[in-house]
N, C-alpha and C positions, 0 to 999 in steps of 0.2 A: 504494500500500500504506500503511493507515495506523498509525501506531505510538504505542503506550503513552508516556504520560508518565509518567515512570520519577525520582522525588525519591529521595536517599541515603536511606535508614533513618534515624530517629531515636535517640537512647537513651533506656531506656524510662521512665529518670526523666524524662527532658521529657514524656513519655506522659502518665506517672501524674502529673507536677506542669499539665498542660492538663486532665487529665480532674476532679482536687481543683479547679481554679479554676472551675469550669460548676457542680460542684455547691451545691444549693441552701443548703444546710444546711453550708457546708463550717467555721464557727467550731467549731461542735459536732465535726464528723467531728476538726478537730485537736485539739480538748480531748480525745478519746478518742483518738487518737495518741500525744500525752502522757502520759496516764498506762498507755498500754501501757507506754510507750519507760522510766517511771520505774526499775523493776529496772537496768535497761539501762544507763543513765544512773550512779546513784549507787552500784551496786554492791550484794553483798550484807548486809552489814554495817546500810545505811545501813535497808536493807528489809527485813532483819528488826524494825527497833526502830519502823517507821511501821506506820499503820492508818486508815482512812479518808481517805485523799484524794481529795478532791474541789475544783472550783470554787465561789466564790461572787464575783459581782458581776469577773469577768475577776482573780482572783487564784487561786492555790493551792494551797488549806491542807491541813495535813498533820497530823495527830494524832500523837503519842509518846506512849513508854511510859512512858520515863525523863528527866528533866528533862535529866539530862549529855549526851543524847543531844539534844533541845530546844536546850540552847544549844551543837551543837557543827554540829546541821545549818542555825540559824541564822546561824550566821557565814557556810556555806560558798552561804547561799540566790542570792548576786547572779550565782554560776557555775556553781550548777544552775540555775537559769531561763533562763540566755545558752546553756548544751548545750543543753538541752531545746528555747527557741525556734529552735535554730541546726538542729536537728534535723528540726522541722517547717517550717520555711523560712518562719517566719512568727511575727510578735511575739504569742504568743496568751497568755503569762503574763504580767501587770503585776509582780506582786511575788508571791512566797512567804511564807505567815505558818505558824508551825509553833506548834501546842499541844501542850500537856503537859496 
């Protein structure tokens, strides 16, 4: 009689962190992880006062409305990009530039 090889289950983040590693494109898929996870991350406060972010050249930048706001999400930039990469399991922001 022959019998099934039978492995424990996985959890399904090892899943989804095996299937992000095969894909092609997967720099891209985290940059749009990231700025899903942005709200998420800095709260609301932080996302009302942002607008257009986006990447340029593996950094990124983040538009303001108000300067106060400019120099207070710059201070806090070195520990939104450590959540954020810590988030997608992978170094994908060099640094945060924020304009005003």
């Amino acid at each position: 009689m022959a019998r099934f090889r039978s492995d424990p289950p996985k959890p399904l983040s090892d899943l989804v962190k095996d299937f992000l590693d095969d894909v092609p494109h997967r720099k891209r898929l985290k940059r749009g992880m990231i700025l899903s996870l942005w709200s998420d991350i800095v709260g609301e406060a932080i996302t009302e006062q942002t607008e257009n972010i986006h990447f340029e050249h593996g950094n990124l930048v983040i538009h303001v409305k108000n300067p106060a706001w400019r120099n207070e999400i710059h201070m806090k930039r070195f520990n939104i990009a450590k959540r954020l990469n810590d988030k997608v399991g992978e170094k994908v922001i060099k640094e945060i530039v924020v304009r005003s």
